[in-house]
C-alpha positions in Angstrom: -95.2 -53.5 76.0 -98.7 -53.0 74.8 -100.2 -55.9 76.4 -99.2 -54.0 79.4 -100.3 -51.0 78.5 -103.5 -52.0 77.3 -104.1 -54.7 80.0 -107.0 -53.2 82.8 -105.4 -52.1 86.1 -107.9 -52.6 88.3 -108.2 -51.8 92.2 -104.6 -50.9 94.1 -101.0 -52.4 93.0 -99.1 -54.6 94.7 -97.1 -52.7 97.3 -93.6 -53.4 95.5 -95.3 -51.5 92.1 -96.9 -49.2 94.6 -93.8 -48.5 96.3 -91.6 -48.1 93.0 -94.4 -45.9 91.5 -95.9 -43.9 94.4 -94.8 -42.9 98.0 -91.6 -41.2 99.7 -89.2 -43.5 97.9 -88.7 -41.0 94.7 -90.3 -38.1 96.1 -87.1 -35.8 96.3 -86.5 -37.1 92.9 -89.7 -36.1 91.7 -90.2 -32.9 92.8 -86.9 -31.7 91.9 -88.4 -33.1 88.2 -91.7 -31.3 88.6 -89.7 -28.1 89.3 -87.9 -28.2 86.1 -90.9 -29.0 84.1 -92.7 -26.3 85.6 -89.9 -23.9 84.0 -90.4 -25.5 80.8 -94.2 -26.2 81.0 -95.1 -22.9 78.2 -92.2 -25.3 75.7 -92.9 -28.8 76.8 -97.1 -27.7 76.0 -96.4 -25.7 72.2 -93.7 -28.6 71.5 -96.2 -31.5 72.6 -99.6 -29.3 70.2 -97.1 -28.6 68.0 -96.9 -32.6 67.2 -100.4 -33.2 68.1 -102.1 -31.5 65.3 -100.4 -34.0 63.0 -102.1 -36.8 64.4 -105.1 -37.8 62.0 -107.8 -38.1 64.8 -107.0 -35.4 67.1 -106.3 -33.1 64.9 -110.0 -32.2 63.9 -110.7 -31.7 67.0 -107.7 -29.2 68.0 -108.4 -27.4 64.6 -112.5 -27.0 66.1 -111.5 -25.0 68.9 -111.5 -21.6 69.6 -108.4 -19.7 70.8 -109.4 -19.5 74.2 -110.8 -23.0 74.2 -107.2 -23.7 72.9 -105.7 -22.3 75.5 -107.7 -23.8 78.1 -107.1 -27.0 76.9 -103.0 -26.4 77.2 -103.6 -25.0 80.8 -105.4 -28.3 82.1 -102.3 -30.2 79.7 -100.2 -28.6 82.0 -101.6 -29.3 84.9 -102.4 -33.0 84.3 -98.5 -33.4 83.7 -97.8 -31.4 87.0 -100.2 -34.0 88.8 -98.3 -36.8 87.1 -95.0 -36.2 88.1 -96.3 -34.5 91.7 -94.2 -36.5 94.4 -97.4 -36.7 96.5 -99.8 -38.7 93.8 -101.1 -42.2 95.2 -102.4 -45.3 93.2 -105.3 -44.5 94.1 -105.8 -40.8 93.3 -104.1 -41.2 89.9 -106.0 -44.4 88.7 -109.5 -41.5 89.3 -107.8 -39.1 87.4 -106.8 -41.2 84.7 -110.4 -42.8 84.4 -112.1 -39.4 84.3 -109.3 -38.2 81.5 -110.0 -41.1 78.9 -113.5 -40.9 79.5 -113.1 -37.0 78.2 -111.0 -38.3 75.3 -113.4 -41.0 74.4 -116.4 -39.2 74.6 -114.6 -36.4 72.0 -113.8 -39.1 69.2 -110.0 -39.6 70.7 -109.0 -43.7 70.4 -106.8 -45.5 71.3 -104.1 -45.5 68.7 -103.9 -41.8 69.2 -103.7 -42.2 73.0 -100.5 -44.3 72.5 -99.2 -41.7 70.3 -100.3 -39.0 72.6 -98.0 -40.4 75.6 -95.1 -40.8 72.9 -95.6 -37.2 72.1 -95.5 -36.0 75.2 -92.6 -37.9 76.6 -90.4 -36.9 73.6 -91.5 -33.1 74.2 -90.5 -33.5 78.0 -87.0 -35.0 76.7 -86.8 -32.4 74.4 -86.4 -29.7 77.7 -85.5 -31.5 80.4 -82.2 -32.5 81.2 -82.8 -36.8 80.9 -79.3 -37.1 82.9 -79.8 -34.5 86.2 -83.7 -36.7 86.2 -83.0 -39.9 85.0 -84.6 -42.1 88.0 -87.8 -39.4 88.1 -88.3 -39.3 84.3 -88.2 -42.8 84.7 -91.1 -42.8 87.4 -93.0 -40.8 85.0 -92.7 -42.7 82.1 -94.1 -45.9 84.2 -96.5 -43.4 85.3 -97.6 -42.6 82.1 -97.7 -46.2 80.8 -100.3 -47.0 84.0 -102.1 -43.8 82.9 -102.1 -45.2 79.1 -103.6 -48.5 80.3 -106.3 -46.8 83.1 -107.1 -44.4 80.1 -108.1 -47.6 77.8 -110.3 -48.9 80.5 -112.2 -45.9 80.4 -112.3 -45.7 76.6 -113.3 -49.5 77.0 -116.5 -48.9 79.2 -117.3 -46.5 77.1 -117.0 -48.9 74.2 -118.9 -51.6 76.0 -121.8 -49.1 77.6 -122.2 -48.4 73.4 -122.9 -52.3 72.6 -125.6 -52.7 75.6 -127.3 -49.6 73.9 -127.0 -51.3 70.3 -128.8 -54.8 72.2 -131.2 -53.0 74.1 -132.0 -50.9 70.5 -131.9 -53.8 68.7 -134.4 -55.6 70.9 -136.9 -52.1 70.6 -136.4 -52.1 66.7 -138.5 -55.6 66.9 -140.5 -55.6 69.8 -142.3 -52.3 69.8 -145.4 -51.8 68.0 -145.7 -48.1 67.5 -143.5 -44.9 65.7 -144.3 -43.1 69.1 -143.5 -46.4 71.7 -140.1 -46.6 69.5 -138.7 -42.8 69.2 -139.8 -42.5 73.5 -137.7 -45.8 74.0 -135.0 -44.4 72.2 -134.9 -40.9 73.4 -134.7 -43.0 77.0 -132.6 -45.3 76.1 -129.8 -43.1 74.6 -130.4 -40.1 77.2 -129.2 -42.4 80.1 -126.1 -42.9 77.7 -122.6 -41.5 79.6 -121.9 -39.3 76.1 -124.9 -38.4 75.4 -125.4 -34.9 76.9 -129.1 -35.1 75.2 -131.4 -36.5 72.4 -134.1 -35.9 70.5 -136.1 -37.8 67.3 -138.1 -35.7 64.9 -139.1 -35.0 61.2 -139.8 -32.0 58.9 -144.2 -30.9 59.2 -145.8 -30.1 55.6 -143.6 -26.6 55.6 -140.4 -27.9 55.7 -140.0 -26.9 59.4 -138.3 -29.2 61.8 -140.6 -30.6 64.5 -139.0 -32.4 67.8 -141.4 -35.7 68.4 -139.5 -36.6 71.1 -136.7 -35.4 73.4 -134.6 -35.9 76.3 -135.8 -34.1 79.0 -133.0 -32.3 79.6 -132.7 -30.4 76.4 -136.5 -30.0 76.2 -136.3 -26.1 77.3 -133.4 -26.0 74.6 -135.9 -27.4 72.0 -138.9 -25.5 72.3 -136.9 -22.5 72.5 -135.4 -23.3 69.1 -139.3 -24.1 67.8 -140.8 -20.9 69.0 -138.6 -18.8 67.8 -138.7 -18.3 63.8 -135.5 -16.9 63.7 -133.9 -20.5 64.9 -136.4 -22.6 63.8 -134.9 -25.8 61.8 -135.6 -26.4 58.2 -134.7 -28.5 55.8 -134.0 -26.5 52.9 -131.0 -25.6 51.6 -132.3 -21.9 51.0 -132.0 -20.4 54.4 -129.3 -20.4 57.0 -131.7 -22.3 59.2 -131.1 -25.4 56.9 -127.6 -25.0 56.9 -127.0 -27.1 60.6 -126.3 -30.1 60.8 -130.2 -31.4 61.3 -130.9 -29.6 58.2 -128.0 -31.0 56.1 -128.6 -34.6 56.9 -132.1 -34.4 56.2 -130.8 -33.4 52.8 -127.6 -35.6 52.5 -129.1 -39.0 54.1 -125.4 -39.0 55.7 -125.0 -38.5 59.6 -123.8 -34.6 59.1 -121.3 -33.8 62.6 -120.7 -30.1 64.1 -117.8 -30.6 65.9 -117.8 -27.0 67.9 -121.1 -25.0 68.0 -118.5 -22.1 69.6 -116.4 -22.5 65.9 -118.0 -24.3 63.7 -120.0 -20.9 61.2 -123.3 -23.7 60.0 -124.3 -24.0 63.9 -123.2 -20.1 64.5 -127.1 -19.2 64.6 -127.6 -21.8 67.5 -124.2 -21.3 69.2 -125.4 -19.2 72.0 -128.8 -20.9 73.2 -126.6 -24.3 72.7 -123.7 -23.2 75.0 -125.8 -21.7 77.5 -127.0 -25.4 78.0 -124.1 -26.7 78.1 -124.2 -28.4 74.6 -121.2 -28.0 72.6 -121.5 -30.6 69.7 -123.7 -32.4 68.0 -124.3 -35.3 65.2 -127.7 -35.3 63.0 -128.6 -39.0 61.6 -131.0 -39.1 59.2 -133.5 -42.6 59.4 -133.6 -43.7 55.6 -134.0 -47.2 53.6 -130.8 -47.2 51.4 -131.8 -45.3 48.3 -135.3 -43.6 50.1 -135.2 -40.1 51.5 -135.0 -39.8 55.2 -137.9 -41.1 57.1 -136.8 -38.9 60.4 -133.7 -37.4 62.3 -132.3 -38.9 65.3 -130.2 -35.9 67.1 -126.9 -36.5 69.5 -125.6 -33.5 71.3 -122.6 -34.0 73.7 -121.6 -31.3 76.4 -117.8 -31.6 74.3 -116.7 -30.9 71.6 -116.0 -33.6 69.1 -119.4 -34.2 67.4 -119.2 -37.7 67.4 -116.4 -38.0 64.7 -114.5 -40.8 66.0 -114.0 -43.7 64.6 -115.8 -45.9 67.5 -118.4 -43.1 67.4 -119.0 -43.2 63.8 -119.4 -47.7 63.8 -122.0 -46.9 66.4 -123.5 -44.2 64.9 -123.5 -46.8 61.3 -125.3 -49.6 63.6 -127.7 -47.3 65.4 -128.7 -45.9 62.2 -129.1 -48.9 60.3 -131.3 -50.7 63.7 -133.5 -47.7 63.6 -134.2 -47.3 59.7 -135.2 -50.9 59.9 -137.9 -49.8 62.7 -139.4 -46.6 61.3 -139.3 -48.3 58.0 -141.5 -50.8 59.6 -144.0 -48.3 61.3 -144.3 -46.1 57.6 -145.4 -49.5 56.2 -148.0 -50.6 58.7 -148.9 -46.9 59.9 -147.8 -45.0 56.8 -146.5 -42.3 57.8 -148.2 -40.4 60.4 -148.8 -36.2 60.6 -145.5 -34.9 62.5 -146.6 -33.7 66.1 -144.2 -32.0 68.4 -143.1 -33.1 71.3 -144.3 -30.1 73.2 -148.2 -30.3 71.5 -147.6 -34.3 72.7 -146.8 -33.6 76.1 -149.9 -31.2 76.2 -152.2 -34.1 74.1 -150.9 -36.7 76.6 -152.1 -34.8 79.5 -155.2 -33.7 78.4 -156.2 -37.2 77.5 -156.2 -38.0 81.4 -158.6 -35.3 82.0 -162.2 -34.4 81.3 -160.9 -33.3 77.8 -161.7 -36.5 76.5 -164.8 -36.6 75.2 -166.9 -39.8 73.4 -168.9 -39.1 70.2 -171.2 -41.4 68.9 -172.2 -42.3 65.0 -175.6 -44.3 64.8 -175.5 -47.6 63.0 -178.3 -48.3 60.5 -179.7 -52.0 60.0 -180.6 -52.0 56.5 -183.3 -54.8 57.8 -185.4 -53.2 59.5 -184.4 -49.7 59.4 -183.8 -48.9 62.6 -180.8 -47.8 64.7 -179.6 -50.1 67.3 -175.7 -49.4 67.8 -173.6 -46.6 68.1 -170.1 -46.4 67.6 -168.0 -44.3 69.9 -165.4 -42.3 68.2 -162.8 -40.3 71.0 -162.5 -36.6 70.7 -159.9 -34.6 72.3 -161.1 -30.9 73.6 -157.6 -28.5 73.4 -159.4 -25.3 74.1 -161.6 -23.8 71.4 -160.6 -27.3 69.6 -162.6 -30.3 69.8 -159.2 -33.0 67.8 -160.1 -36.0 65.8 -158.3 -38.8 66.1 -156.6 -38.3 62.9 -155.1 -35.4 64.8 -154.1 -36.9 68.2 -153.5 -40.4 67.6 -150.0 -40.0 66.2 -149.2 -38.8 68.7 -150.0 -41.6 71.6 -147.7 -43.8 73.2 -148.7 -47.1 74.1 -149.6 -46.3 77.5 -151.7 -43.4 76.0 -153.7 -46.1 73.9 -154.3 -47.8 77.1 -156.0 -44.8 79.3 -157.8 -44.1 76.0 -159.6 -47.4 75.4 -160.2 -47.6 79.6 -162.0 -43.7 79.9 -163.0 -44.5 76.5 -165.3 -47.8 77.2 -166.6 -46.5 80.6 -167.7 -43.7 78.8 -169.3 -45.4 76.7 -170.9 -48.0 78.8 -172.2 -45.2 81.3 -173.7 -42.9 78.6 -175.3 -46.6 77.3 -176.5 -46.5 81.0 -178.5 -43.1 81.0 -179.5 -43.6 77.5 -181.4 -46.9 79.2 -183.3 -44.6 81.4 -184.7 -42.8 78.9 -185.8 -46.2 77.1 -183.0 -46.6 74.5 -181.7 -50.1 74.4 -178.3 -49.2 72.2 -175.7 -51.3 71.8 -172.1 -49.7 71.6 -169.1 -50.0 69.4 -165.6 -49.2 71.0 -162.4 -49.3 69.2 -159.6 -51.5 70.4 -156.2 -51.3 69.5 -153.9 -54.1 68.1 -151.5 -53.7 71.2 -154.6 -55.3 73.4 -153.4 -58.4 72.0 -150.4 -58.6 73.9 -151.7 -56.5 77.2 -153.2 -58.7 79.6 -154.7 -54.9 81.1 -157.1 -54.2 78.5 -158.8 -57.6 79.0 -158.8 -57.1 82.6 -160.0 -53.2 82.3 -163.3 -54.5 79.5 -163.8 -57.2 82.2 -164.1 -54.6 84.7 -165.9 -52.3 82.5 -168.5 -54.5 81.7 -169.1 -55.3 85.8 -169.1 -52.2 86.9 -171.8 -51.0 84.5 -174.1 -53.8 84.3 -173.3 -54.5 81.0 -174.7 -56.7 78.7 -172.1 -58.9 76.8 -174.1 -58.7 73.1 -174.7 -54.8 73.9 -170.9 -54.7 73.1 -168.4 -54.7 70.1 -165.1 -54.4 70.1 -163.3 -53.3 67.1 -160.0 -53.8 65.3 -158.6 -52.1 62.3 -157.7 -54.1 59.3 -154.8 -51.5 59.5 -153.6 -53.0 62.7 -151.1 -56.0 61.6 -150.9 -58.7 64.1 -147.8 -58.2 66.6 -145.3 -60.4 65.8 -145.2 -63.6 67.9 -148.8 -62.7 69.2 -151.5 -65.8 68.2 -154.6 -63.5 67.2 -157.3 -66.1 67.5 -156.5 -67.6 70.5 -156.1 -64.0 72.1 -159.8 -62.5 70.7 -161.0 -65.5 71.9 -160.6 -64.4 75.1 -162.4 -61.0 74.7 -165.4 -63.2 72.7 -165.5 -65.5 75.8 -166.5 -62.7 77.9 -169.9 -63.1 75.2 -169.1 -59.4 73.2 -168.9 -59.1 69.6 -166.2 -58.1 67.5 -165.5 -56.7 64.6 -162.7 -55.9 61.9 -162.8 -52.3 61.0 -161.7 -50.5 57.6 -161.7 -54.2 55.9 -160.1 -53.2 52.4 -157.7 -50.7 53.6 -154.8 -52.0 55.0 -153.0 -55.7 55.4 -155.4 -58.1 56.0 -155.7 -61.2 54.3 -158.2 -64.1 53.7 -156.3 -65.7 56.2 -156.7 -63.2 59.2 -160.7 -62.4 58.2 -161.1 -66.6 58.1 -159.3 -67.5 61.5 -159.9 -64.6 63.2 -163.1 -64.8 65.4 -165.0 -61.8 63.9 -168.9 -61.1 64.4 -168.8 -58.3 62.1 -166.8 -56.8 59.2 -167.3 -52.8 58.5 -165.8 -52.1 54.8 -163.8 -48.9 54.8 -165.0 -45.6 53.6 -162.1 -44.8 51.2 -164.0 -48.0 49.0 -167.2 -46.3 49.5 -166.0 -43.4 47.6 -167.8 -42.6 44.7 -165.8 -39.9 43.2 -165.5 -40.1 39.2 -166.9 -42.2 37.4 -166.5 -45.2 38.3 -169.8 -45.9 40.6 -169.9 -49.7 39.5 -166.7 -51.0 40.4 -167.3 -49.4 43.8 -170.6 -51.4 43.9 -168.8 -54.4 43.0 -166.5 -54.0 45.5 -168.8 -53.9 48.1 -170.8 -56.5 46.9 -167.9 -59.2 47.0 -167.1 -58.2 50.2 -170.5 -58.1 51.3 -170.5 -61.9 49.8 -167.2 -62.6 51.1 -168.4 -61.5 54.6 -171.4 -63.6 54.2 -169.9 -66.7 53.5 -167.9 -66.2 56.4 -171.0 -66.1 58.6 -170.0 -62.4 59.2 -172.3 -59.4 59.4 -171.3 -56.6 57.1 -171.7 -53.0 57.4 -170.6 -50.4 55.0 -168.5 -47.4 56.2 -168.6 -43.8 54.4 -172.8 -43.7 53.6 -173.5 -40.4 52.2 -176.5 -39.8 50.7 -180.3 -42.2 50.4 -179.2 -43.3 46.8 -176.0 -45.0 48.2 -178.1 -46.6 50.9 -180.5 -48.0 48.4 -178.0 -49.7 46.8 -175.9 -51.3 49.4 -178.9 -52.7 50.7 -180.1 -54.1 47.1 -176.2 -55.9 47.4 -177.6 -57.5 50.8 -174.8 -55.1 53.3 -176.7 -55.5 57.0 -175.9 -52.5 58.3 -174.6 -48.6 57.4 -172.6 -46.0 58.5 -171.8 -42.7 57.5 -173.0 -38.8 57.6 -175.9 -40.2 55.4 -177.2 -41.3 58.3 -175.8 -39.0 60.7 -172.8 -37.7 62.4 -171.1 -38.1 65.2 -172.6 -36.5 68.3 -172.1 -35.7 72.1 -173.3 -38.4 74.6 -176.4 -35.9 75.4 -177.7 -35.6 71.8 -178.7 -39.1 71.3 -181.8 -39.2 72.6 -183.2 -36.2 71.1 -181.5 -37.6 67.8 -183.1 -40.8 68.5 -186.8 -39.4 68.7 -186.8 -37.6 66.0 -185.3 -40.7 63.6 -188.4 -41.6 61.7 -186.3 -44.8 60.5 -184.2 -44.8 57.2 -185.1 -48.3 55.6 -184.3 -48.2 51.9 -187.0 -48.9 49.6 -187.1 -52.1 47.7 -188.4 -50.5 44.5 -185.2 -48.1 44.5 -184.9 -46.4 40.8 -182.1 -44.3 41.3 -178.8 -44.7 39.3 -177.2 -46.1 41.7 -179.8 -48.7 42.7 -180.1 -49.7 39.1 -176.3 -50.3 39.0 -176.8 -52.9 41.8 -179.2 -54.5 40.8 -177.4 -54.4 36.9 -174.6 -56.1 39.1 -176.6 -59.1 40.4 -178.0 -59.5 37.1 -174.2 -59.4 35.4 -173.6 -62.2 38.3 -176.5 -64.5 37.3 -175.6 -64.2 33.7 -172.4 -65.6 34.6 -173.5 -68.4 36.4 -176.1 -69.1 33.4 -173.1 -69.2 31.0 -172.2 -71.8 32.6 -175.3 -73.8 33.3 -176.2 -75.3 29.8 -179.5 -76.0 29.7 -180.4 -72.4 31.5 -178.0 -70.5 29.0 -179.7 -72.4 26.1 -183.0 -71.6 27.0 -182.2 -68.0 27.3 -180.3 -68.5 23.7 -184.0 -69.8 22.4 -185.5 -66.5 23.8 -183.2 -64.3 22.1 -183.2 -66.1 18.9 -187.0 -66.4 19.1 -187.9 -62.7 20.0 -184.9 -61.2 17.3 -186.3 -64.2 14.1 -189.9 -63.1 14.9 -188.9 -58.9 16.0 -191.1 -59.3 18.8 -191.4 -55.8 20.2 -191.0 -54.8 23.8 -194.1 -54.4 25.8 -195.1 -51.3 27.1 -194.5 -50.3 30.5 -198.1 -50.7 32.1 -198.4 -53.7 29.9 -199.0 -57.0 31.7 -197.2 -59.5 30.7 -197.2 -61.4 27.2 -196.2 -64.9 26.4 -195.4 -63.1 22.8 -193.5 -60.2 24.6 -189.6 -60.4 24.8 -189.7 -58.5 27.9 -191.9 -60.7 29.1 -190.4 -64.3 28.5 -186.9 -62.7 30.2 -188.3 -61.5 33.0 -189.8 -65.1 33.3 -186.9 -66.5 32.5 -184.8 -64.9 35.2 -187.8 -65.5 38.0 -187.8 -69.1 37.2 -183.9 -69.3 37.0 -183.6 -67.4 40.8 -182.2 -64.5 39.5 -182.8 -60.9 39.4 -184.0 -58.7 37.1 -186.1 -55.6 37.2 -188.0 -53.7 34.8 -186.7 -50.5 36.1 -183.1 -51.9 35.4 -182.9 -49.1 31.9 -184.5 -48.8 28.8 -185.5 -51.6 27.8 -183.6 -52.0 24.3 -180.3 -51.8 25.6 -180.7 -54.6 28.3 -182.1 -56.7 25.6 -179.4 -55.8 23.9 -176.9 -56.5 26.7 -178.4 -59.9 27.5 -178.3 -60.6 23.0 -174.6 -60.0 23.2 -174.0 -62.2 26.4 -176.0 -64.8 24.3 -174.4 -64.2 21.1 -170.9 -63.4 21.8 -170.2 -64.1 25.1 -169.1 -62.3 28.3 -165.6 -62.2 27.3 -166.0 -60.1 23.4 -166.0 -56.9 22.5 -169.9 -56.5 21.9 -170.7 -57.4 25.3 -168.4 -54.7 26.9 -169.7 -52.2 24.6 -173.3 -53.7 24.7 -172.8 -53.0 28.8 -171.2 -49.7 28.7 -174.0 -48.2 26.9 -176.3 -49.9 29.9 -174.4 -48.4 32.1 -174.7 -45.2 30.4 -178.0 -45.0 30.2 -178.5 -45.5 33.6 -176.2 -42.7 34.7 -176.6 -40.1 32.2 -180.7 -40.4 32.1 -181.2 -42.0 29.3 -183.8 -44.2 30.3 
């Protein structure tokens, strides 16, 4: 019997089924049937809800309406039973009906178990009031009529069921493939919005006031949603103190459960949303919060259906479990390459989006000093976004770009670029220019078509441009790096990794990738608190690093002269930074550039900072004597002989003494390559330094204090 019932009935039936089922042949019989249930249809319908709120699925949903809804719902009972037994019903017409009725019942959490007892229900309550022996041959009709309906019903539920797994492999495939939080919440939102029972969708998070912010949406429900965000009386939140917390968005953010509201017309924790949701049609809605099991929710993924139902049943809730898990998986992955990004809504996107394909994109530029000569011979352009009085940093607007965006960004961006390059020319400054390119370029054949382009149409010069990547930007899965950048270097630009020290790069990626340049990221350069030296020692292995690489390096984050001293006493090439100057409008730079008397540190630096450089290469060389015997024991003699004999230190204007200690060091380290200036601190305490390196080794506890008071002396002014 069930593998009837359940087996797919598709196009007409054979004309014997037809002819037992449908057609003149039981038509008296069925109408006399029809009459007598239409006496008893107020009996057959409380007898039939009467048993149906016993059933463990359906009954949720029953108990979630509202007495009219109720009563509706009995009304079109009644009348899907009168179109059943009607004498007039074809194959034809009845398979429609049936397929539109189990789509209803699948989309509101109804499966199939409760179908089958559904049609048991219902055919007991008609046997309960209608005489079985005057309407034996129609009541048999309808039974087989109900048994087709049972089977076309599955089919629906089915499609449904199997229109759910495509969305899981097309997610699935998204959850790896995309390369962006804002590529994979607009996939999704499309993705699930052409979904049958999804009535609309949206993806958002929480901003820094605990306010729910749509990032993405459906467009159908996007007048529903910025409704809700304008007004402060139905704006979302996540806390638990307000009623605006109390939905179902609100509770999951809190829970890290999928939270369901089975009726907004019922259901009191959705009653301040009910009326704007109903006048769109919405009537339910599921909130599933994105979260690594364990980790708070990373964002909400929202499900409203034009039924009631929520999403509670069981085939809803295993897709709901596997679209949760696919997607945590994939925002997980963004927060750890991206971390996790300012929350933008979907609205101020749609706005950002479309001003970034007008004149509202503007190109700054922030001069590049070479530390060499002291000129400035590159610029770097950085994209601003005009929204009005507002003139939006990328840290403001690039959260907010879709892949697409990134593309129309770096294609307005470079010819920007490359024609303000072109009038600065006229006016007889030869700059070279800096543009950013994203990681995505890598596996977009149209950004290596658009520089290509770029570079013709303006008469560019191949070394005049630099293309740079983030050390932020991990390499797309699948994507071969090198053999990709080799394509933009055989087009004769430079390139260069951005931020090095901030993100996921490895030895690896800076060796095999084809880099010109390597630009070492501000937050190292930071010199708050005290610890000045380890920042200079940073830089200075990196700058080494980059330099055995064959790489230029340039050092991000410049602030002031004393930092530029000393990045160019650690051998950096080039600087960057509001030291130098900030960012400036296209026009600016030539004024800027005639009034730039050239910034070339001075060799003889004596500022703290300079003195801890040079403190560093002398540390370095001390090393490297340590472990060159003859060198470390000549240095030993000249300790030994300077503390047996208490040969003083030479005054400052002195010249130098064959008897003074001073003296023989500084010999010692010009003859040994190494560095030491006079200027390093007093005096004393670098002999003392260099005593305890000699005496007790790099590694004891007399050199480290023997250094620390160096280093205090140089920073406090006790020189």
């Amino acid at each position: 019997m069930l593998n009837r019932v359940f087996a797919p009935v598709r196009g007409g039936d054979p004309p014997h089924e037809a002819a037992q089922l449908y057609g003149p042949t039981w038509a008296a019989a069925l109408a006399s049937l029809s009459e007598a249930m239409r006496y008893h249809a107020a009996d057959i319908g409380n007898s039939f809800y009467d048993h149906l709120v016993r059933l463990s699925g359906s009954k949720h949903i029953v108990h979630a309406l509202s007495t009219p809804e109720l009563d509706h719902l009995k009304s079109q009972q009644t009348e899907y039973l009168s179109a059943l037994a009607a004498p007039d019903l074809s194959a034809t017409g009845h398979r429609a009906m049936a397929l539109r009725a189990g789509r209803v019942h699948a989309v509101m959490g109804i499966d199939q178990e409760d179908l089958i007892r559904i049609r048991e229900l219902l055919f007991e309550a008609i046997h309960r009031y209608v005489d079985a022996t005057a309407h034996g041959e129609a009541v048999g009709v309808l039974a087989r009529r109900l048994t087709r309906d049972l089977a076309w019903q599955a089919e629906a539920a089915q499609s449904l069921q199997n229109a759910r797994q495509d969305v899981l492999v097309r997610i699935t495939r998204l959850a790896w493939e995309t390369d962006s939080y804002t590529d994979l919440i607009d996939n999704v939102v499309e993705i699930l919005s052409t979904h049958d029972e999804v009535a609309g969708c949206a993806v958002g998070r929480p901003d820094s006031r605990g306010v729910f912010r749509f990032e993405a949406a459906s467009k159908n429900i996007a007048r529903f949603l910025a409704d809700l965000e304008r007004s402060e009386e139905l704006q979302i939140t996540t806390t638990d103190d307000s009623p605006r917390g109390q939905g179902s968005i609100g509770r999951a953010w809190r829970s890290g459960r999928p939270e369901h509201l089975r009726n907004f017309r019922t259901d009191p924790q959705g009653a301040l949303w009910k009326d704007v949701a109903l006048s769109e049609g919405l009537r339910s809605v599921v909130a599933i919060p994105l979260s690594q099991p364990g980790c708070p929710p990373m964002a909400v993924l929202i499900l409203y259906s034009a039924l009631p139902g929520g999403y509670a049943g069981d085939e809803q809730r295993a897709f709901i479990e596997l679209l949760q898990t696919l997607l945590a998986f994939a925002v997980a992955r963004f927060e750890n390459l991206e971390r996790r990004s300012r929350t933008v809504p979907f609205a101020m996107r749609k706005n950002w989006t479309t001003l970034l394909r007008s004149d509202a994109l503007q190109m700054h530029y922030q001069p590049l000093l070479d530390l060499k000569t002291g000129r400035v011979t590159k610029v770097e352009a950085l994209a601003r976004l005009k929204d009005g009085d507002r003139l939006l940093s990328p840290a403001e607007f690039f959260p907010a770009l879709s892949s697409d965006d990134f593309l129309e960004l770096y294609v307005r961006g470079l010819g920007q670029a490359l024609s303000h390059r072109q009038l600065w020319l006229r006016s007889g400054i030869d700059l070279g220019v800096s543009v950013n390119l994203p990681p995505s370029a890598l596996s977009d054949i149209r950004y290596l078509e658009a520089t290509q382009q770029a570079m013709s149409q303006f008469g560019c010069d191949p070394g005049k441009l630099t293309l740079e990547m983030l050390e932020t930007d991990a390499l797309l899965s699948g994507v071969d790096g090198s053999k990709e950048l080799a394509k933009f270097k055989a087009l004769g630009i430079n390139l260069a990794e951005d931020d090095l020290g901030s993100g996921h790069s490895s030895l690896h990626r800076l060796r095999e990738l084809p880099f010109d340049w390597i630009k070492i990221d501000r937050s190292i350069v930071s010199l708050q608190g005290p610890d000045a030296l380890d920042v200079l020692r940073f830089i200075y292995q990196l700058t080494r690093l980059g330099h055995s690489l064959d790489k230029k390096v340039i050092v991000e984050g410049v602030e002031g002269t004393e930092l530029l001293e000393a990045i160019a006493i650690l051998g950096a090439d080039a600087a960057q930074g509001y030291g130098i100057a900030r960012p400036m409008p296209a026009h600016q730079i030539v004024a800027w550039m005639g009034r730039q008397p050239g910034l070339r540190a001075t060799p003889n630096a004596n500022g703290p900072l300079a003195k801890l450089a040079r403190l560093l290469i002398q540390e370095e060389r001390l090393y490297l004597i340590s472990e060159d015997q003859p060198a470390f024991d000549c240095l030993a003699d000249i300790v030994k002989t300077a503390a047996d004999a208490q040969v003083p230190a030479c005054a400052p204007s002195a010249t130098q003494d064959s008897s003074c200690q001073d003296c023989l060091l500084t010999a010692f380290f010009v003859e040994t390559e190494s560095v030491r200036a006079s200027d390093v601190a007093d005096s004393t305490l670098e002999r003392d330094f260099i005593a305890a390196t000699v005496r007790h080794g790099l590694c004891s506890a007399d050199y480290r204090l023997a250094r620390r008071r160096l280093i205090e002396s140089i920073m406090f002014g006790a020189v």
